[in-house]
N, C-alpha and C positions, 0 to 999 in steps of 0.2 A: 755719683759718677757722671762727668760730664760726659755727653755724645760727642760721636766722631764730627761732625758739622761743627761744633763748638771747637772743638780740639783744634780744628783747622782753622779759624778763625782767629783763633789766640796766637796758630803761628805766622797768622797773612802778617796779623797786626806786628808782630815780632820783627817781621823780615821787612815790613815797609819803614822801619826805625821809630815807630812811637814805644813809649815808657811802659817798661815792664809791667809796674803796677796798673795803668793804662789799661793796658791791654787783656788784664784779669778781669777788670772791671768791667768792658765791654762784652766781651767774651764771656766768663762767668757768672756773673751778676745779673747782667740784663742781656743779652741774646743769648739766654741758657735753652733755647731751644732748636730744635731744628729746621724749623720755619724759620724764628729772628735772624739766625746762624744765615740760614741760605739768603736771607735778602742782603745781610750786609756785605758776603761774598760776594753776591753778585753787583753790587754795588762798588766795594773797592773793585773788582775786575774790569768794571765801566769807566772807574773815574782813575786814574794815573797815581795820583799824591795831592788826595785830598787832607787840607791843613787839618788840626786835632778837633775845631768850631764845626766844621763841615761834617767831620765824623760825627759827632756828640749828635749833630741836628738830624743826619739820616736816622742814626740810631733812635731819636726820639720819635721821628715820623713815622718807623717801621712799628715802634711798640703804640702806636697812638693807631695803627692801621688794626693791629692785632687787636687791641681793646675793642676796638670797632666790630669785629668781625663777630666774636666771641659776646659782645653786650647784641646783637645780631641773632647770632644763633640760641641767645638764652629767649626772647622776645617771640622768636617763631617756636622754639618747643611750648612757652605759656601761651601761646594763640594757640596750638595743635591742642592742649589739655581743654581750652576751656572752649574750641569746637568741638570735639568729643563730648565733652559735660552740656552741649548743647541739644547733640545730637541723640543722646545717648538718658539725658538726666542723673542725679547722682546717685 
C-alpha cells in the first residue's frame, strides 16, 4: 500500500498534466517513500512546470542523495561494531 506522501505525489504529477503512466512510475516505483515523496513535492512546489528531463533528473539526484545517506549510515553502524570489538574484544 502506498503512503499518503506518495498518494499525493501521483496526484501533483496528475494535475501538472504529465502521462498517467508517468506519473505511476515516479510516484510508485521510485519515490515509494516518504522521504523521496517529500523531496520531489517540495521540488515541483519550487519549480512552476518543470519539462518531463527536469523531472526524471531531480528524481534521480534525490534517489542518488538517499543511496548516499543510507551506504552512510550502514559505514558508521560497521565502525560502531568493530570499535566495540575493539574496546571490548570478541
Amino acid at each position: 500500500m502506498a503512503s499518503e506522501r506518495t498518494d499525493e505525489l501521483y496526484q501533483v504529477l496528475l494535475d501538472r498534466g504529465y502521462p498517467k503512466k508517468f506519473c505511476a512510475e515516479v510516484a510508485y516505483k521510485n519515490m515509494n517513500t516518504d522521504y523521496t515523496a517529500t523531496r520531489m513535492l517540495g521540488y515541483l512546489y519550487r519549480v512552476s512546470e518543470p519539462r518531463i528531463e527536469d523531472l526524471v533528473d531531480e528524481m534521480l539526484a534525490i534517489l542518488s542523495d538517499r543511496d548516499s545517506i543510507i551506504r552512510k549510515k550502514e559505514m558508521e553502524h560497521a565502525q560502531a561494531v568493530m570499535n566495540e570489538m575493539y574496546r571490548n574484544g570478541l
